[in-house]
Backbone as XML, in Angstrom:
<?xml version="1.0"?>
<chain id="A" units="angstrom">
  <residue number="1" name="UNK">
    <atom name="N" x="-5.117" y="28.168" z="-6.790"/>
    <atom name="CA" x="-3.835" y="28.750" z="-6.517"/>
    <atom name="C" x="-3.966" y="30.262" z="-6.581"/>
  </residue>
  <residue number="2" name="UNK">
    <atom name="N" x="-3.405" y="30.808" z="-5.878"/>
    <atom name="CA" x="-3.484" y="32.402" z="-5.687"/>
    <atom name="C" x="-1.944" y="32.962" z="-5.323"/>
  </residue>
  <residue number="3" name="UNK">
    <atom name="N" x="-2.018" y="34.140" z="-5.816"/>
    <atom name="CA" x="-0.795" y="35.071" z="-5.019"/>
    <atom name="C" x="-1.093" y="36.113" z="-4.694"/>
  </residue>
  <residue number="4" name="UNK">
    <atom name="N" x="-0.192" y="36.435" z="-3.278"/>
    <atom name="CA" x="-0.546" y="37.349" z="-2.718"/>
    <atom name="C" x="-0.252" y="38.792" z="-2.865"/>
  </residue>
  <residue number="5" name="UNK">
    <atom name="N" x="-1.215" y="40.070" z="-2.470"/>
    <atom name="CA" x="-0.794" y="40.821" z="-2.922"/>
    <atom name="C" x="-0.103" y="42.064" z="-1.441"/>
  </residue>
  <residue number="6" name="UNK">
    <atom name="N" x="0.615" y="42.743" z="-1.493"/>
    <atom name="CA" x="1.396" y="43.478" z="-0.707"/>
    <atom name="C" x="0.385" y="43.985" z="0.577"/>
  </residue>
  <residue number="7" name="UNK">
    <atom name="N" x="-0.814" y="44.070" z="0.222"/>
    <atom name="CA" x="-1.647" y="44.306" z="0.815"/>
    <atom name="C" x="-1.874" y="43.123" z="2.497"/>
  </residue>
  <residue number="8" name="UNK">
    <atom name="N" x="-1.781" y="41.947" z="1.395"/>
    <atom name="CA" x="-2.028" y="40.703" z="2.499"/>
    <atom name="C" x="-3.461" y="39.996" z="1.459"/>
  </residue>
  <residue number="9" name="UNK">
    <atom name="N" x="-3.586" y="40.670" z="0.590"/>
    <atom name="CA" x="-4.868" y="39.999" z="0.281"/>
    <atom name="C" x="-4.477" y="38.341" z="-1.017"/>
  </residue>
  <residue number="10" name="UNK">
    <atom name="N" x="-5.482" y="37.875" z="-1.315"/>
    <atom name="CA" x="-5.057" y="36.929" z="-1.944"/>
    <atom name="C" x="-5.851" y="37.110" z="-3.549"/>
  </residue>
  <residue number="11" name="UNK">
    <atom name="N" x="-5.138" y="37.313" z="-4.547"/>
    <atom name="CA" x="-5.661" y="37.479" z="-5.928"/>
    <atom name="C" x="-5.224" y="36.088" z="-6.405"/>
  </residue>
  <residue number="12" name="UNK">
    <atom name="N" x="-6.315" y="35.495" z="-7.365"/>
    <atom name="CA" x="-5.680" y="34.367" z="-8.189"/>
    <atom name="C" x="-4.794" y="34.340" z="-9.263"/>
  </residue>
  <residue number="13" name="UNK">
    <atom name="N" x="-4.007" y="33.872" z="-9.703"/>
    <atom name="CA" x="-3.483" y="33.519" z="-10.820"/>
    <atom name="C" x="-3.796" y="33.751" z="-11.987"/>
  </residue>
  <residue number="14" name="UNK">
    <atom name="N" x="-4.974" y="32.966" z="-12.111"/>
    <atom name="CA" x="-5.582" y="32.477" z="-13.021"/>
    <atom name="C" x="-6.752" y="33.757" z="-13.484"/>
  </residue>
  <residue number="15" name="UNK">
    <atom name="N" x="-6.791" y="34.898" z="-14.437"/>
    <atom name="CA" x="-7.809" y="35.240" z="-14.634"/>
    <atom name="C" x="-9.492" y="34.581" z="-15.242"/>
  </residue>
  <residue number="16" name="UNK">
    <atom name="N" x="-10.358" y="35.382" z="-14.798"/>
    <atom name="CA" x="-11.973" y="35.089" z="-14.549"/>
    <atom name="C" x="-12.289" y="34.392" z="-15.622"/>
  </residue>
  <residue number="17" name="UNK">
    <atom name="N" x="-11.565" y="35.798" z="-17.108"/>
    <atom name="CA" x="-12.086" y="34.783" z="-18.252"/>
    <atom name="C" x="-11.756" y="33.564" z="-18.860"/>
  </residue>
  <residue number="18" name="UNK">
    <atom name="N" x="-10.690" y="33.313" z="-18.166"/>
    <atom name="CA" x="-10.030" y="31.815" z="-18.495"/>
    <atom name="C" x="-10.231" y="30.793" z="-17.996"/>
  </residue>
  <residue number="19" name="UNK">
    <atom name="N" x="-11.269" y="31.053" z="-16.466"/>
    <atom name="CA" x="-11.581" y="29.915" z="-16.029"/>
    <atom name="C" x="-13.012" y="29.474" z="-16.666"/>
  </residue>
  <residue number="20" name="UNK">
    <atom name="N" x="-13.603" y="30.310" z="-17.049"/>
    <atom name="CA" x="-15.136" y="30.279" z="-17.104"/>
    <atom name="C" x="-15.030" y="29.539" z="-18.419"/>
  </residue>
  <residue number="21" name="UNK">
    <atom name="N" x="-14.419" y="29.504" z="-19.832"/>
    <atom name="CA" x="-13.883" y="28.047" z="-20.710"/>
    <atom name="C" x="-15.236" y="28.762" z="-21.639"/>
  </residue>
  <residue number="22" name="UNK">
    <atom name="N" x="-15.736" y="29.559" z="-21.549"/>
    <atom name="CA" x="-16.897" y="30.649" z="-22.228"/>
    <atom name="C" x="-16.424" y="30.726" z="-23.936"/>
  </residue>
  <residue number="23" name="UNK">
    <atom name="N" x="-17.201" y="30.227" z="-24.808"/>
    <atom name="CA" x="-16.884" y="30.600" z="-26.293"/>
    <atom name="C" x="-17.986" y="31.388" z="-27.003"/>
  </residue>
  <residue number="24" name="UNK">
    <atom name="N" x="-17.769" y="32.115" z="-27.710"/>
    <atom name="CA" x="-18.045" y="33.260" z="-28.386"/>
    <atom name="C" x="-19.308" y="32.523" z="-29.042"/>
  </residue>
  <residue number="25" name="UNK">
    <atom name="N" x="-20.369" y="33.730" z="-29.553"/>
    <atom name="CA" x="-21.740" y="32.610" z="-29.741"/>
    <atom name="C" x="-21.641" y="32.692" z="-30.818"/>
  </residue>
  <residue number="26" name="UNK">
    <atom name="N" x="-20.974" y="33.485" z="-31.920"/>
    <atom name="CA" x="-20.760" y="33.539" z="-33.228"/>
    <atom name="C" x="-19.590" y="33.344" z="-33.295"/>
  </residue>
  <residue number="27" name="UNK">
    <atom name="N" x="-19.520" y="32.808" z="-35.036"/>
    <atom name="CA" x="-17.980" y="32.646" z="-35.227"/>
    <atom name="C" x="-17.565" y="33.767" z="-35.756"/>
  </residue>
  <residue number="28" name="UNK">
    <atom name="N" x="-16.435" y="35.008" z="-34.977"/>
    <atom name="CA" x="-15.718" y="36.020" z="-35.338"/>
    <atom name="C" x="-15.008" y="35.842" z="-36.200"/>
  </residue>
  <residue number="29" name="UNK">
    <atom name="N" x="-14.838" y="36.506" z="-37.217"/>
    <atom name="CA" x="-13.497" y="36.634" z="-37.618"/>
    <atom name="C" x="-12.851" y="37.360" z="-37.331"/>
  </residue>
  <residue number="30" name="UNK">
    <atom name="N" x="-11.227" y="37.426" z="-37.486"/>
    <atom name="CA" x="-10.649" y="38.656" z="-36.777"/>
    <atom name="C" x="-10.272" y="39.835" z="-37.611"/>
  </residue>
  <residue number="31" name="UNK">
    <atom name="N" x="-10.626" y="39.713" z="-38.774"/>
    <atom name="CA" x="-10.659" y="41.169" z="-39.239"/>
    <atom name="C" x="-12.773" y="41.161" z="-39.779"/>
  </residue>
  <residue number="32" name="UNK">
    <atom name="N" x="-13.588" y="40.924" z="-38.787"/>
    <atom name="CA" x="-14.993" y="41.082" z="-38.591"/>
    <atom name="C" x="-14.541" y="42.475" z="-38.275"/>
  </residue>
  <residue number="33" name="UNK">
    <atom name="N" x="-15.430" y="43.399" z="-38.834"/>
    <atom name="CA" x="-15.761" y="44.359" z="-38.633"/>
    <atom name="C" x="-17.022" y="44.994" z="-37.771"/>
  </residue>
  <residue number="34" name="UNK">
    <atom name="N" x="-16.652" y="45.681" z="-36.573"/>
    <atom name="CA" x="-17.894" y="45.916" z="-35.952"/>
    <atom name="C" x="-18.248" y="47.689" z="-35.623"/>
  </residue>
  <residue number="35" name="UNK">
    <atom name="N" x="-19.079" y="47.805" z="-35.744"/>
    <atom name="CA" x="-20.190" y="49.128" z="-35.244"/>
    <atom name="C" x="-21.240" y="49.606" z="-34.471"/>
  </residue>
  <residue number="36" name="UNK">
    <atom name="N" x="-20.467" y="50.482" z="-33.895"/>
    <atom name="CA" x="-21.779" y="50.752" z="-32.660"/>
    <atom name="C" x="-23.358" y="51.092" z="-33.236"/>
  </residue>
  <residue number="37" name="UNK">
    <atom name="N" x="-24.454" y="50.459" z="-32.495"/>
    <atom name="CA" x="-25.469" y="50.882" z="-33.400"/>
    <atom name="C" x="-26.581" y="51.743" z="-31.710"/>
  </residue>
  <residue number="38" name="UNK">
    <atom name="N" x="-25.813" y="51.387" z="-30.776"/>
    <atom name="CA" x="-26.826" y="51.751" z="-29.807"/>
    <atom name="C" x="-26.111" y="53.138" z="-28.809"/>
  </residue>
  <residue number="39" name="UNK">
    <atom name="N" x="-26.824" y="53.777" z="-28.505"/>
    <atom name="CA" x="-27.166" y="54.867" z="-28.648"/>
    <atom name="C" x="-26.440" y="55.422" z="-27.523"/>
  </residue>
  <residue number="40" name="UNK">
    <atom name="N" x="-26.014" y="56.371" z="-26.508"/>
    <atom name="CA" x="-25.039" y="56.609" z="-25.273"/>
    <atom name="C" x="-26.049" y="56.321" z="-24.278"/>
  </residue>
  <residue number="41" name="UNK">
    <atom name="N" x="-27.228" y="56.597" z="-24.293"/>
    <atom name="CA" x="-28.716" y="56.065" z="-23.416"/>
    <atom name="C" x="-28.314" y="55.328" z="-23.115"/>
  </residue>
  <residue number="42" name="UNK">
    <atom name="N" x="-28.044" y="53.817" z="-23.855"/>
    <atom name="CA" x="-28.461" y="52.805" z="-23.005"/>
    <atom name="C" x="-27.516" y="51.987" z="-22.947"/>
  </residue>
  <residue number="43" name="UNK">
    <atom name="N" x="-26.226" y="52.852" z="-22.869"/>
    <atom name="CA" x="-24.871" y="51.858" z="-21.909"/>
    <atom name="C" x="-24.799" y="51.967" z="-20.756"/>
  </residue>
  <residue number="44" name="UNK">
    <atom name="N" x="-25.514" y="53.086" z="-19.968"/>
    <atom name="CA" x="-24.836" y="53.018" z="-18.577"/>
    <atom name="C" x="-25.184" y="51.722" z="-17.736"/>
  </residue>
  <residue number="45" name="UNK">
    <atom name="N" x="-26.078" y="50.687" z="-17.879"/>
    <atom name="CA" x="-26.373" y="49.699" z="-17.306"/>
    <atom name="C" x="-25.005" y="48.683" z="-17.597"/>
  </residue>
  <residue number="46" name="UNK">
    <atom name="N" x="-24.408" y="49.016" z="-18.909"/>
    <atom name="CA" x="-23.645" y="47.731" z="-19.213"/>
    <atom name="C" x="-21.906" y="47.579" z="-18.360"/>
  </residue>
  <residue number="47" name="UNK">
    <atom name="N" x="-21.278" y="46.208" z="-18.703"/>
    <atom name="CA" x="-19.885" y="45.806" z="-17.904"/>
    <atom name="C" x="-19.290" y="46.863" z="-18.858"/>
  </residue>
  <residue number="48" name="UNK">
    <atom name="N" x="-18.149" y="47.850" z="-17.585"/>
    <atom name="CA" x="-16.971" y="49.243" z="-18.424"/>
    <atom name="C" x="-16.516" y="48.021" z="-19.924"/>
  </residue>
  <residue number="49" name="UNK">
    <atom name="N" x="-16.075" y="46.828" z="-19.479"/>
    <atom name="CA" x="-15.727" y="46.661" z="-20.695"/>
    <atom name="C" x="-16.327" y="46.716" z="-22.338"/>
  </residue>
  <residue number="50" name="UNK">
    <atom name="N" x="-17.946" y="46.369" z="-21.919"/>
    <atom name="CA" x="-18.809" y="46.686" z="-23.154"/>
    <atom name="C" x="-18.810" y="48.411" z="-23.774"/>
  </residue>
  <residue number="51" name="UNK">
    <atom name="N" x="-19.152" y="48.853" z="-22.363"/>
    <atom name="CA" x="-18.976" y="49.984" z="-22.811"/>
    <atom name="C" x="-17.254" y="51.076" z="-23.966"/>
  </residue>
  <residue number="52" name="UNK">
    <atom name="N" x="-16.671" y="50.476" z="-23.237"/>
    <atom name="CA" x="-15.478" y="50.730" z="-23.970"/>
    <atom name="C" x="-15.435" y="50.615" z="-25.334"/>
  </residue>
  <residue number="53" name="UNK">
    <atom name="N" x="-16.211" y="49.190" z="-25.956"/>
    <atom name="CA" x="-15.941" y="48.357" z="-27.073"/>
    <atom name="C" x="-16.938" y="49.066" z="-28.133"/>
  </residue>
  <residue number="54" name="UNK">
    <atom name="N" x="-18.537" y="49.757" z="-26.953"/>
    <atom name="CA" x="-19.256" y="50.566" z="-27.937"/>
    <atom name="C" x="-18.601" y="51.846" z="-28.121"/>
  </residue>
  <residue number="55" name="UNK">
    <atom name="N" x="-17.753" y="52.727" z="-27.238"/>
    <atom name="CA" x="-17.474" y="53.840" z="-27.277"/>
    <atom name="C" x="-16.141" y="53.802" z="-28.698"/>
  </residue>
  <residue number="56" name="UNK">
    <atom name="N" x="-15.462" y="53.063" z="-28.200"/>
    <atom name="CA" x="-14.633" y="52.789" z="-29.529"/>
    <atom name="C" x="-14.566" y="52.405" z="-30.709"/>
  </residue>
  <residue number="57" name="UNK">
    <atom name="N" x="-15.825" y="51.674" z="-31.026"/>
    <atom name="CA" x="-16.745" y="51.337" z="-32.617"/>
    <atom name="C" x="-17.448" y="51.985" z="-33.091"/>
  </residue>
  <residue number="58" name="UNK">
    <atom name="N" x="-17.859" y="53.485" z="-32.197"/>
    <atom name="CA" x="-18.464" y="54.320" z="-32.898"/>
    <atom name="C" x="-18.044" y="54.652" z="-34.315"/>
  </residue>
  <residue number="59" name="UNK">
    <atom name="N" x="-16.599" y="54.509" z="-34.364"/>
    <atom name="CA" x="-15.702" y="53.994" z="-35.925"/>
    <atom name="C" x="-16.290" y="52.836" z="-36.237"/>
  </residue>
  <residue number="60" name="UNK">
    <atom name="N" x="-15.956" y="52.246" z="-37.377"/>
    <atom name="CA" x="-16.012" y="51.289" z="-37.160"/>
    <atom name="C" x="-14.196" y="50.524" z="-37.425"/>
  </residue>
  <residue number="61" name="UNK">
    <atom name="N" x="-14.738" y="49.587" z="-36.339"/>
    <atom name="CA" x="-13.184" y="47.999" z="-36.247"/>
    <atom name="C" x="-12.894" y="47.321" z="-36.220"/>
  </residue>
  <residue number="62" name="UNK">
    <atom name="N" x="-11.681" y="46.657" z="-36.525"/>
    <atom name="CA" x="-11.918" y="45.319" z="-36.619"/>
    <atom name="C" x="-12.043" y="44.541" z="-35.272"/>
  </residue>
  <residue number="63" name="UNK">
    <atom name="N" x="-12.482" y="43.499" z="-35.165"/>
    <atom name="CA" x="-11.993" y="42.763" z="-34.059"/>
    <atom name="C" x="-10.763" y="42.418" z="-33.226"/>
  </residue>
  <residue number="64" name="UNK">
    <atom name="N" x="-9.686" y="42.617" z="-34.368"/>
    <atom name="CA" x="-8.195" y="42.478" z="-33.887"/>
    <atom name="C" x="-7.987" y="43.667" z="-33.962"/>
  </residue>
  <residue number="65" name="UNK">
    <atom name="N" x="-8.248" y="44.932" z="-33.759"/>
    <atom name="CA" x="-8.323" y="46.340" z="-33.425"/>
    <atom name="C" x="-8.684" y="46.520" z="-32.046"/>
  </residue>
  <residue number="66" name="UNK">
    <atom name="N" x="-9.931" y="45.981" z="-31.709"/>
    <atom name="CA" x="-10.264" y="46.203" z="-30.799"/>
    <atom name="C" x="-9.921" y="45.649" z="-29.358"/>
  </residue>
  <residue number="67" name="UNK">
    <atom name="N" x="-9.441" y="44.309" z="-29.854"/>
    <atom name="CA" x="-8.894" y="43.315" z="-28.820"/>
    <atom name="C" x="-7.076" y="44.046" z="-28.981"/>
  </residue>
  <residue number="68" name="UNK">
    <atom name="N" x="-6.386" y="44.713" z="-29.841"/>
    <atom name="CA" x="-5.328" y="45.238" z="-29.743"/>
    <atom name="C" x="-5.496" y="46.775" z="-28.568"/>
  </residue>
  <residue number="69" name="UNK">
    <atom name="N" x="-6.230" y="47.704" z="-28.970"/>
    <atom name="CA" x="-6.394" y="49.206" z="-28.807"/>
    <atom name="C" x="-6.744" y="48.945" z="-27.302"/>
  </residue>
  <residue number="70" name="UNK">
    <atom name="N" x="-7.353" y="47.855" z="-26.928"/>
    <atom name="CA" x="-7.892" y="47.711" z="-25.268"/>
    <atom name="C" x="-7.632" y="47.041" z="-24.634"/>
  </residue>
  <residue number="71" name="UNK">
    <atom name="N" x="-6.307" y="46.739" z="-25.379"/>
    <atom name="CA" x="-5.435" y="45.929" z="-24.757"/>
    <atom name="C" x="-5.723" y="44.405" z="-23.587"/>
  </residue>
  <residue number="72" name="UNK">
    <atom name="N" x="-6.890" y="43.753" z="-24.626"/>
    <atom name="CA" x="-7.522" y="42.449" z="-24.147"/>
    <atom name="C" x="-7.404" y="41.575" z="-24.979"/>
  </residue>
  <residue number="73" name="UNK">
    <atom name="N" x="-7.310" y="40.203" z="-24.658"/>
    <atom name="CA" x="-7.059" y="39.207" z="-25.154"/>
    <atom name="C" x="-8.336" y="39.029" z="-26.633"/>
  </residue>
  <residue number="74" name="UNK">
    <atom name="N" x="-7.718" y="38.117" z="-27.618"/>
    <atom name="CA" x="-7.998" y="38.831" z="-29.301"/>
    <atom name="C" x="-9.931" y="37.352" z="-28.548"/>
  </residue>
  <residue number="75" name="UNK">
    <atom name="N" x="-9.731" y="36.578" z="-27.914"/>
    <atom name="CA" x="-10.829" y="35.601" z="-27.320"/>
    <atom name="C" x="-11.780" y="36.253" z="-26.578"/>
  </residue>
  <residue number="76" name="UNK">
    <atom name="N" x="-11.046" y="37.200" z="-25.502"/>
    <atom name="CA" x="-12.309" y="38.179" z="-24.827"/>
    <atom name="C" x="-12.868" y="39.036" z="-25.299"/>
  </residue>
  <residue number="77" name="UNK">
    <atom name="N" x="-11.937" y="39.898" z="-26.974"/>
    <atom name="CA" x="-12.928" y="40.659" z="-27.572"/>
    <atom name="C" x="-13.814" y="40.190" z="-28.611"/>
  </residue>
  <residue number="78" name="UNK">
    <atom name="N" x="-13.689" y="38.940" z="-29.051"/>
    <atom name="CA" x="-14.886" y="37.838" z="-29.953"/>
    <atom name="C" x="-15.816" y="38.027" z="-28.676"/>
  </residue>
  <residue number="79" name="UNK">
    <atom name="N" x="-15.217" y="37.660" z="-27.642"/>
    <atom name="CA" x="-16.949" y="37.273" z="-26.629"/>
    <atom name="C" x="-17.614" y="38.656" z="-26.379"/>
  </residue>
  <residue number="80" name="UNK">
    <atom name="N" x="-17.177" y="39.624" z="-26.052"/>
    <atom name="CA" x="-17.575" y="40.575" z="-25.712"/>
    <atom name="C" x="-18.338" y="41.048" z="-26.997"/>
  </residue>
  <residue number="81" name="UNK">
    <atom name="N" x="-17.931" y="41.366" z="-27.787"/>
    <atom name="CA" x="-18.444" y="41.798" z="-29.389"/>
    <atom name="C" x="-19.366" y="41.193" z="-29.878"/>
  </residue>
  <residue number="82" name="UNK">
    <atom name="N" x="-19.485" y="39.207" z="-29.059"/>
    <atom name="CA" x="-20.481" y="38.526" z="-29.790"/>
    <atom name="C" x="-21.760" y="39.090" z="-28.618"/>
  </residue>
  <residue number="83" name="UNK">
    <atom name="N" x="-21.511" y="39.577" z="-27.540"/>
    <atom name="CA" x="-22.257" y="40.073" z="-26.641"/>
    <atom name="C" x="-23.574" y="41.053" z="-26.911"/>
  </residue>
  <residue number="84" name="UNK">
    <atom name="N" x="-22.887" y="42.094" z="-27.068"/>
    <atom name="CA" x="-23.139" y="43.341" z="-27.792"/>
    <atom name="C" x="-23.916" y="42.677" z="-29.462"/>
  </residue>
  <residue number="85" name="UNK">
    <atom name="N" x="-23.417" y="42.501" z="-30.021"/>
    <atom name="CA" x="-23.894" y="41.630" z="-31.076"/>
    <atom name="C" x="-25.494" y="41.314" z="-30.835"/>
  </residue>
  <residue number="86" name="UNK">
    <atom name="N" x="-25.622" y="39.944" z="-30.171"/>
    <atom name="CA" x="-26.860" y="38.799" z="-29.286"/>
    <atom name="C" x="-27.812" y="40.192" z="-28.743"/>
  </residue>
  <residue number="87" name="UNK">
    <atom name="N" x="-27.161" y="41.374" z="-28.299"/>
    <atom name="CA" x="-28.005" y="42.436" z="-27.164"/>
    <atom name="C" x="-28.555" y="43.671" z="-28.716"/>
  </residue>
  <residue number="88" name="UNK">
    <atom name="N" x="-27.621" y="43.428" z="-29.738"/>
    <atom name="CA" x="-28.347" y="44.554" z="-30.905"/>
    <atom name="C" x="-27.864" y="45.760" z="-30.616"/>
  </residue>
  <residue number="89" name="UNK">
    <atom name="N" x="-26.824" y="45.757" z="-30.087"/>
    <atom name="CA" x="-26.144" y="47.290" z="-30.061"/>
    <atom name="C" x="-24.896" y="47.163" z="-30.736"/>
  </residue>
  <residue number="90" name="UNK">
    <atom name="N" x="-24.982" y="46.467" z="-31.604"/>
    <atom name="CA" x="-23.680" y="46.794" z="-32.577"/>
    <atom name="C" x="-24.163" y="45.612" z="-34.125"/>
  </residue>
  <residue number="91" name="UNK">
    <atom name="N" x="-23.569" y="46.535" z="-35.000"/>
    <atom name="CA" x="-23.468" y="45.231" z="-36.316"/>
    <atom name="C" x="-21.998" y="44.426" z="-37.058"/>
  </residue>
  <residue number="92" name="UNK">
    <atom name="N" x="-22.100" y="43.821" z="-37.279"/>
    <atom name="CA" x="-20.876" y="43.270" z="-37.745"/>
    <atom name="C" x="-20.939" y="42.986" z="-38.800"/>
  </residue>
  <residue number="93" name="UNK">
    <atom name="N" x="-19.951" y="42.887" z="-39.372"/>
    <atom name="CA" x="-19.568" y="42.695" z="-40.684"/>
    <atom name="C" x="-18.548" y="41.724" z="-40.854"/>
  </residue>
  <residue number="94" name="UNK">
    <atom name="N" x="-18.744" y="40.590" z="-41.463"/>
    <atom name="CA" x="-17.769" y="39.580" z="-41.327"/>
    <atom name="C" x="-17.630" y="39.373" z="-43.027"/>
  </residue>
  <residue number="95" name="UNK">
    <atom name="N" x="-16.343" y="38.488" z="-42.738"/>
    <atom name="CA" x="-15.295" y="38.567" z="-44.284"/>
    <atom name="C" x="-16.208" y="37.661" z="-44.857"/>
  </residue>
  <residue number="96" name="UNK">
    <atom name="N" x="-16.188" y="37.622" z="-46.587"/>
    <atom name="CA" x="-17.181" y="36.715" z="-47.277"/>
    <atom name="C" x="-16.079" y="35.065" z="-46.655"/>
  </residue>
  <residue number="97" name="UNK">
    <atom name="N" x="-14.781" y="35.360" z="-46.781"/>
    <atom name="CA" x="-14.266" y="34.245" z="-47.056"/>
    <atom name="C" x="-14.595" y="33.487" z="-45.262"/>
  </residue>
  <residue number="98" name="UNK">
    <atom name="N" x="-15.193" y="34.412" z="-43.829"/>
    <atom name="CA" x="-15.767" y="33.683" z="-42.977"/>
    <atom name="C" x="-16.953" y="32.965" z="-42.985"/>
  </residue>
  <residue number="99" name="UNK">
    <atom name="N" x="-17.419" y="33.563" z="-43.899"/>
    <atom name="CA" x="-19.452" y="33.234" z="-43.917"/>
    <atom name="C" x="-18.902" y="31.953" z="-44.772"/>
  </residue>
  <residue number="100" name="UNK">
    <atom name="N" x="-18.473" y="31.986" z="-45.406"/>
    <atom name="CA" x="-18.524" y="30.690" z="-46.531"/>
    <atom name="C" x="-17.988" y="29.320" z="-46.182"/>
  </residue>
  <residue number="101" name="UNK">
    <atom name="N" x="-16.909" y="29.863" z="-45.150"/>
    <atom name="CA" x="-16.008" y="28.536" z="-44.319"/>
    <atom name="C" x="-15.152" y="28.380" z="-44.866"/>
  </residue>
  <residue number="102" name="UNK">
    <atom name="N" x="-14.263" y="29.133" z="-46.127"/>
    <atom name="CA" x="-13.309" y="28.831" z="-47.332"/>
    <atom name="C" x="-11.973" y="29.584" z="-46.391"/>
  </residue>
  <residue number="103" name="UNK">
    <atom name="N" x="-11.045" y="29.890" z="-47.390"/>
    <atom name="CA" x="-9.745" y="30.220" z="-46.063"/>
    <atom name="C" x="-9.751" y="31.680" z="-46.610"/>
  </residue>
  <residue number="104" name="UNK">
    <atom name="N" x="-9.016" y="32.667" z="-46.071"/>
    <atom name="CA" x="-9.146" y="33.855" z="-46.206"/>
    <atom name="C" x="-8.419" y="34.293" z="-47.236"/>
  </residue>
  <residue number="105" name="UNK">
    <atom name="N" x="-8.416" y="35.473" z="-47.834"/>
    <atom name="CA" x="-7.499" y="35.321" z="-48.939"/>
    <atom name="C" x="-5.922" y="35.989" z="-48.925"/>
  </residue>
  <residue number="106" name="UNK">
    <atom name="N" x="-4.976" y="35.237" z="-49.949"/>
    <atom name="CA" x="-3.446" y="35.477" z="-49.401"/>
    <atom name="C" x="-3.213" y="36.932" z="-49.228"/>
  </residue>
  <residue number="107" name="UNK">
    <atom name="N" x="-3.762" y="37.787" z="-50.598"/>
    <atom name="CA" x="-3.506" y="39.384" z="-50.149"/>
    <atom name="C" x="-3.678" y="39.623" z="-49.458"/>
  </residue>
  <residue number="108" name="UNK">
    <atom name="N" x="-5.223" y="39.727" z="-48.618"/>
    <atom name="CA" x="-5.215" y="39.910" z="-47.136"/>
    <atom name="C" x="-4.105" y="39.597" z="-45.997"/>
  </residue>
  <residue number="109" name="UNK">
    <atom name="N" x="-4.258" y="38.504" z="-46.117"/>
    <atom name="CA" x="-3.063" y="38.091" z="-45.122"/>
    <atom name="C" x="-1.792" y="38.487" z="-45.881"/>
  </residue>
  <residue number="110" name="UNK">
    <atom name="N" x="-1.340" y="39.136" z="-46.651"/>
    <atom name="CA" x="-0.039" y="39.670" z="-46.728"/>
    <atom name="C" x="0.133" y="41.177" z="-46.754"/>
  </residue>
  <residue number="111" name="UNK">
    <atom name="N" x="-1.286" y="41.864" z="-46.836"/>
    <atom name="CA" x="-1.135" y="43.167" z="-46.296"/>
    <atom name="C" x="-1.230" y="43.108" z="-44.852"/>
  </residue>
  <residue number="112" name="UNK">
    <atom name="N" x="-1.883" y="42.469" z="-43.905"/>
    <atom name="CA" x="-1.939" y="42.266" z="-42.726"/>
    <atom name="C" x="-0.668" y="42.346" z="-41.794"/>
  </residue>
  <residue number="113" name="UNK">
    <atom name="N" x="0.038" y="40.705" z="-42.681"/>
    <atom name="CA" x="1.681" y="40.307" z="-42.304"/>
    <atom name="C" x="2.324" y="42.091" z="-42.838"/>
  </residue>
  <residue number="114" name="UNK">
    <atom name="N" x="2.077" y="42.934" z="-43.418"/>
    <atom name="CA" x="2.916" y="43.645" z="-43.522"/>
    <atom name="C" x="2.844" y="45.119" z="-42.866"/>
  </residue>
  <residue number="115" name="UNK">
    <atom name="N" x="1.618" y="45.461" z="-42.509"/>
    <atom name="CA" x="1.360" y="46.120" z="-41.451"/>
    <atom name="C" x="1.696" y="45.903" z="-39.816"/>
  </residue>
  <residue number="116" name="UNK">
    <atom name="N" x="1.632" y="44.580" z="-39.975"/>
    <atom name="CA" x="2.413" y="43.917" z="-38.539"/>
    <atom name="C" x="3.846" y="44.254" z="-38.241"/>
  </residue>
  <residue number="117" name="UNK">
    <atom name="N" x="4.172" y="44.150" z="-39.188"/>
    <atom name="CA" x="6.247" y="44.630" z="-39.200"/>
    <atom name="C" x="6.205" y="45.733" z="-39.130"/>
  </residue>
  <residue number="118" name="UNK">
    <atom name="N" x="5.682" y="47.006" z="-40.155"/>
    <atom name="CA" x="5.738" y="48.142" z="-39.724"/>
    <atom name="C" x="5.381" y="48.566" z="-38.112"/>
  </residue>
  <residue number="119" name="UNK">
    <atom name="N" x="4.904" y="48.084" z="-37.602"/>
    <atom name="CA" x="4.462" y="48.184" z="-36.223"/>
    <atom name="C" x="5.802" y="48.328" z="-35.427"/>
  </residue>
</chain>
């Protein structure tokens, strides 16, 4: 299914990354913390979107930072990040309570929930 655009041309519906059903090769968490580790050299080969994700972790961020600030879905920036990740141009830092498989802890999630409202 497609719609058309003013042009006459035909764009789909459905965006690329949603058809492709693609899951992240690590398990993210979403406050995983990530950092650029590779160097301005050797992005120009990579997709603008990688590049973006290294140019903007030169901080370091969270995952739900980054999938917020670039305004992409919180699924395309796990894949992208686990990308970069698999390629060694970035490190991550994930919550003890992800590595362990246990649930995250309530303070967290209630400073989180409360930074969300201020928003």
């Amino acid at each position: 299914m497609a719609t058309t655009e003013s042009d006459g041309t035909a764009r789909p519906l459905v965006r690329a990354y949603a058809m492709t059903g693609i899951r992240p090769r690590y398990a993210l968490a979403i406050e995983a913390l990530v950092f650029t580790t590779a160097g301005p050299e050797v992005r120009a080969g990579l997709l603008p979107e990688h590049q973006r994700i290294l140019h903007l972790c030169e901080e370091v961020k969270s995952v739900a930072e980054i999938s917020a600030l670039l305004t992409m879905p919180l699924g395309v920036a796990k894949i992208l990040a686990a990308d970069l990740l698999e390629a060694g141009m970035v490190t991550i830092e994930q919550p003890a309570a992800a590595l362990s498989g246990g649930t995250p802890d309530v303070t967290l999630l209630e400073r989180v929930l409360s930074g969300l409202r201020k928003l």
